[in-house]
N, C-alpha and C positions, 0 to 999 in steps of 0.2 A: 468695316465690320470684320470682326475678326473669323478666320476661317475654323470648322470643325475639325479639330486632329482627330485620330487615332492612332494609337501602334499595332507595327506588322503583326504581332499576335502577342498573344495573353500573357501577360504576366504575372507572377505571385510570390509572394513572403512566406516564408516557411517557417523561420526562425530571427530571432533577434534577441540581443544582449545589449546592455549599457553595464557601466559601472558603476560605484556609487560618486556621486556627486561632490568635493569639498576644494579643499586646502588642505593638498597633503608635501609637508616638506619631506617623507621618507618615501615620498614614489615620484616615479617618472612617467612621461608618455607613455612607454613599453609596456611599465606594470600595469597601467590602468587599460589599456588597448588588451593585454592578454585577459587583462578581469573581463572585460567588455564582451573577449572572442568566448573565453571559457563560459558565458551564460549564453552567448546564442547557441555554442553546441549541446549544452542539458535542454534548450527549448527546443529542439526537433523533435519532436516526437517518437518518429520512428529512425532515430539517428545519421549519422551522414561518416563520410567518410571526408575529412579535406581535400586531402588529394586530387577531389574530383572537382573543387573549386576552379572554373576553368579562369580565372581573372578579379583582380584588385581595385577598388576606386575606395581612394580616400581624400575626405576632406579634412584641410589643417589653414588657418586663417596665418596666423604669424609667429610657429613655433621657432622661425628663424630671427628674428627679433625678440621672443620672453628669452628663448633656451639657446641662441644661438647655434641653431640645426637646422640645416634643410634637407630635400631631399627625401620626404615621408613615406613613399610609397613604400619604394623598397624596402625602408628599415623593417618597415610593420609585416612585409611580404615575408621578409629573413625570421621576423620574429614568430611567426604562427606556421612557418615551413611552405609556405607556397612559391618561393623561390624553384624552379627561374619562370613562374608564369609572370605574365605581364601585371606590371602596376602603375597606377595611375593615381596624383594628388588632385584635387580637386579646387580651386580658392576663390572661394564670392565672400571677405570677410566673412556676417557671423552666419549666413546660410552656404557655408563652405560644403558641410557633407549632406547637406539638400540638394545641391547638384552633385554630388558624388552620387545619390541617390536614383537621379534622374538619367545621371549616365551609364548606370546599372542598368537602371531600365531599357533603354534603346539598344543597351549593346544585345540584351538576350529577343527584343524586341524583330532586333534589324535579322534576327537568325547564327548570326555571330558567334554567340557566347550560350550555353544551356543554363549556366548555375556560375552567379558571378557574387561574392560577397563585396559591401559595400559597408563602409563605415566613417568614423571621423575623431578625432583626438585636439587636444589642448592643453597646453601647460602652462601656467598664468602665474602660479602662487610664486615662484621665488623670484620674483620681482616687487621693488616697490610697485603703490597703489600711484604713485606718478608717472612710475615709467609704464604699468600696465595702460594708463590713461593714453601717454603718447602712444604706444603702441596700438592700442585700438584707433585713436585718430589716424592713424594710417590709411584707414577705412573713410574720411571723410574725403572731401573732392578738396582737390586745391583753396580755391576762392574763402573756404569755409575754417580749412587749419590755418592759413594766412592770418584771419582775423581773430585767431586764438577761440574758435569753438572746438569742446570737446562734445562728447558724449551726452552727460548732463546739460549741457551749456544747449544743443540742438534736443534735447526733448522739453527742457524748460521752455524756449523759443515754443515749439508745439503745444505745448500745455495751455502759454500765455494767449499764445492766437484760439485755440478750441476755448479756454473762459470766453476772452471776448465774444466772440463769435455766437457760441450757444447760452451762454449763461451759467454755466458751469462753474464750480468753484474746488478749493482745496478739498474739503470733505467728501468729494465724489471721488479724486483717488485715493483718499483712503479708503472708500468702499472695495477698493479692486484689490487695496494691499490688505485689508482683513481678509476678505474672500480667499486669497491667494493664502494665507498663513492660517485659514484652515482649513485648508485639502493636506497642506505639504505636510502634518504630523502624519498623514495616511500615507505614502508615501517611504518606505524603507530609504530607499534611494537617494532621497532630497538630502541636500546641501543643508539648509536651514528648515530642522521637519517641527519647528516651535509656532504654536499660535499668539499672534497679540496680546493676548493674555496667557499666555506660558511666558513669555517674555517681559509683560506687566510684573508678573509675582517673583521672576528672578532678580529685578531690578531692586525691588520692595525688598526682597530680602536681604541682597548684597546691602544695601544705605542700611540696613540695620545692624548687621553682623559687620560692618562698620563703625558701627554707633553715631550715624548721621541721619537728621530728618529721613524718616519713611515717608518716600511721596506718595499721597492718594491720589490717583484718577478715577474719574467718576467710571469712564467705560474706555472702550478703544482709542477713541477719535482723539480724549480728553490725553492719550497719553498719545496718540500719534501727533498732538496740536502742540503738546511740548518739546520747544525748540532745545533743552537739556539731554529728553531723550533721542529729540530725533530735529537735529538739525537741518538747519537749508544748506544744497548741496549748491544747487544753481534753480533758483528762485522761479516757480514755486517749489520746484522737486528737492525734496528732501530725502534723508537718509535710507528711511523706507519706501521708499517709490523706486530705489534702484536695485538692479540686480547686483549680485557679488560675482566678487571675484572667484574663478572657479578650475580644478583640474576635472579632466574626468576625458570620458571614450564612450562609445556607444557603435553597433553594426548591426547589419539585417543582413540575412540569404535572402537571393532574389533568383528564380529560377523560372524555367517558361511555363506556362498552364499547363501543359499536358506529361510533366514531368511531376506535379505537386505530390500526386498522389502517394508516391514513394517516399516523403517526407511527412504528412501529415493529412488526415482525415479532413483538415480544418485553415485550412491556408486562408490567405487575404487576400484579395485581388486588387491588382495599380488600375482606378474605374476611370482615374482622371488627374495630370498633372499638367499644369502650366508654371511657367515663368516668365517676369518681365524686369524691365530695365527702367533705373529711374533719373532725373535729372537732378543736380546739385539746388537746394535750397534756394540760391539767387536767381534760377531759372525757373523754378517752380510755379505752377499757377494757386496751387493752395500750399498753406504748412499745415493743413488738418486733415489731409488725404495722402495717400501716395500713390501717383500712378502705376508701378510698379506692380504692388497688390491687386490694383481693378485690372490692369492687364492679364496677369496671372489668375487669377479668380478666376476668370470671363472664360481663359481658354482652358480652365483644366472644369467649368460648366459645362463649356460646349461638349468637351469631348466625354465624358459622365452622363450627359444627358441631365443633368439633376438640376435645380435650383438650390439656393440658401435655403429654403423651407427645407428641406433633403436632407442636411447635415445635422445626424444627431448631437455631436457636442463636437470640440475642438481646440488644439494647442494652437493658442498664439503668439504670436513673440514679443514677451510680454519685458522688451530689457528694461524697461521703465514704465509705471503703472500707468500717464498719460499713450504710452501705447497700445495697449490693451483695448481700448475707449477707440482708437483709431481705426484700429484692424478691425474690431468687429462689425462698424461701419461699413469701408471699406468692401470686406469680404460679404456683406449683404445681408449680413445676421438682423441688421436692425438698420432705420435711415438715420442718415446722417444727424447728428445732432441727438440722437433720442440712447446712445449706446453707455452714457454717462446713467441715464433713467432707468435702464436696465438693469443694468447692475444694481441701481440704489432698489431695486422692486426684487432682488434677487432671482433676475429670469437666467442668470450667468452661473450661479451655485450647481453642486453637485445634484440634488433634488429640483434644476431649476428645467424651464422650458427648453434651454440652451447653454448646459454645461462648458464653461469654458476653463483653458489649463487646469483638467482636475486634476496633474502634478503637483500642482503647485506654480506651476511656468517658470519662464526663468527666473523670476523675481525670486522665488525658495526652493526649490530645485536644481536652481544653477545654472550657470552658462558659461563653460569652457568652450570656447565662440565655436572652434571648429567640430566642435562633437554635439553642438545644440540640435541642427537638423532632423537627424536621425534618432539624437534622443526624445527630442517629440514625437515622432513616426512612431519608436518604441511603445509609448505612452497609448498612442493608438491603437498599437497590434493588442496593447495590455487589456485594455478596456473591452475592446471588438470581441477579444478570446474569454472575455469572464476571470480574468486572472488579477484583478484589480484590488480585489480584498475589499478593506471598507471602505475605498473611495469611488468602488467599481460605482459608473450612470444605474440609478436604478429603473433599468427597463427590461422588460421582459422579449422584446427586440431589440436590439442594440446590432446594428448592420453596416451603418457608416459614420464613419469618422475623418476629421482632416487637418493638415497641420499646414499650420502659417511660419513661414519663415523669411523673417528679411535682414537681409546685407546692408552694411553700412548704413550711409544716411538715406535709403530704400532705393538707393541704385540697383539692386538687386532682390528679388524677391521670388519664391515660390511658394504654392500649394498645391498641395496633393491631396486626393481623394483614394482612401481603400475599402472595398465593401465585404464584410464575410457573408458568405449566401449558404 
């Protein structure tokens, strides 16, 4: 049984910025990390001064491999003037700045640190889509790059085992990847902010202003089931089931409870965060679970006191649609087996019982691996604060939120719970 955590005292979020989301070949890590820094300081409220940042954690997954640079901490500390205070990289693949995050946390926790920013960066586009591929498999365990799985290659394996297993079929993630491609037009931010049929009617138009067959699809599915539009990447997963390739940066202020006030009316509080470890695919006792996740869940429950009923909506990490269908399992949202049926009843929709990635997740919103973390945490502060616009949960409380994030083939995983009271 796992034991109850807490930390030494209270933690909270005061401020947080991302960047916007894409493939940009005229920016680099720096540009997109000072985008990222320059929106968390407009989101203080009652403003900050840097200077008083006592300390740096950044998550970066393999910017030494796309951009051949290491060494993160510091560049980013040099870039936004927090030099010579201490910095610190963070690397759990693509939950890199989720532990950056978590180590923010303890350090102001432990008494340490008052006011520690915390954030995470990625650079992926000027690489081919092959060598970005090798590059992430970096992230897989041995036993598993040996025998030539990538990415696609271990969520198809997943996919195939949850059909068998539940009954599930290809039309259930496309339920996840419609879902997902219409939050992301709400969304400034997002990487890809087009709905299925935004991207239906661009198609139809390009084959015409061509002067080739205009293809009809009857609706979504009828155009996600065309292998023309939407090829098989590694069977079943196809083009739309996966997430793209992405730059981007994202940070939060994290400072103690009893400091908020001088920042904000309105802060967030850390109610509950765990992380666990998972074993490589050939050791695994299921491919339709991750340890990892129910470890993580359980300990960032206990220490929240909260159940899955508790969590008003949430980012999951959603690098491919058959994950999505995992995690909310998983994480307790729904029992195993039934998170396929959810979706398809829309209980997962922005209007739904249990709002999931109303970013967009990383499926349209993007996933420049080491800034994912904390750009979902972002996502959270957005929502929690009413700042959401038209993708804002519609509730009239809206108090807790929580983000899923997991590393490689789920060796790695946390969730965090933040509650505004």
């Amino acid at each position: 049984m796992q034991k109850k955590r807490k930390l030494g005292r209270g933690v909270a979020v005061v401020g947080a910025g991302m960047s916007k989301f894409g493939m940009f070949r005229d920016k680099d890590s720096k540009d997109v990390f000072a985008e990222a820094f320059r929106d968390m300081l407009a989101s203080v409220d009652k403003g900050l001064d840097p200077s008083d940042i006592d300390a740096l954690y950044l998550g970066n997954f393999s910017n030494d491999f796309f951009i051949h640079q290491a060494h993160w901490g510091p560049l980013m500390s040099d870039l936004i003037g927090l030099v010579p205070k201490p910095a610190t990289r963070t690397e759990g693949a693509c939950a890199s700045s989720a532990l950056a995050f978590r180590e923010g946390v303890f350090a102001i926790a432990s008494g340490f640190y008052d006011m520690v920013l915390v954030g995470g960066v990625e650079e992926m586009s000027k690489r081919t889509t092959e060598e970005v591929a090798e590059g992430l498999a970096l992230a897989t365990v041995p036993y598993e790059g040996e025998v030539g799985f990538t990415f696609p290659g271990v969520f198809g394996a997943v996919a195939t085992a949850y059909f068998a297993k539940y009954g599930a079929g290809r039309e259930h993630l496309m339920n996840v990847t419609i879902k997902s491609h219409n939050n992301a037009p709400l969304n400034p931010k997002a990487q890809y902010p087009f709905s299925i049929k935004d991207m239906m009617q661009k198609k139809a138009q390009s084959a015409e202003k061509k002067g080739q067959p205009v293809p009809e699809w009857e609706d979504e599915k009828a155009f996600l089931g065309d292998p023309r539009a939407n090829p098989a990447v590694a069977w079943p997963m196809h083009l739309f089931d996966c997430c793209p390739i992405s730059d981007g940066a994202s940070c939060m202020l994290l400072v103690s409870e009893e400091m908020a006030g001088n920042f904000t009316d309105d802060p967030l509080h850390v109610i509950g965060i765990g992380q666990g470890s998972g074993r490589g695919f050939h050791a695994s006792d299921s491919l339709t679970s991750f340890e990892a996740t129910r470890y993580a869940a359980n300990e960032a429950y206990g220490m929240s006191g909260l159940t899955p009923e508790d969590i008003q909506f949430s980012e999951v990490h959603d690098c491919f649609s058959i994950a999505e269908l995992i995690h909310i399992e998983d994480l307790g949202f729904f029992k195993p087996g039934e998170g396929y049926k959810a979706v398809e009843e829309g209980l997962t929709r922005l209007d739904g019982s249990k709002p999931i990635n109303t970013s967009g997740g990383l499926k349209c919103k993007g996933h420049p691996v080491g800034a994912t973390g904390i750009s979902q945490l972002y996502e959270v502060w957005t929502q929690l604060r009413g700042k959401a616009g038209e993708r804002q949960v519609p509730s009239n409380d809206l108090r807790i939120g929580a983000a899923h994030n997991l590393g490689g083939t789920g060796g790695t995983c946390t969730f965090t719970i933040l509650e505004r009271r």
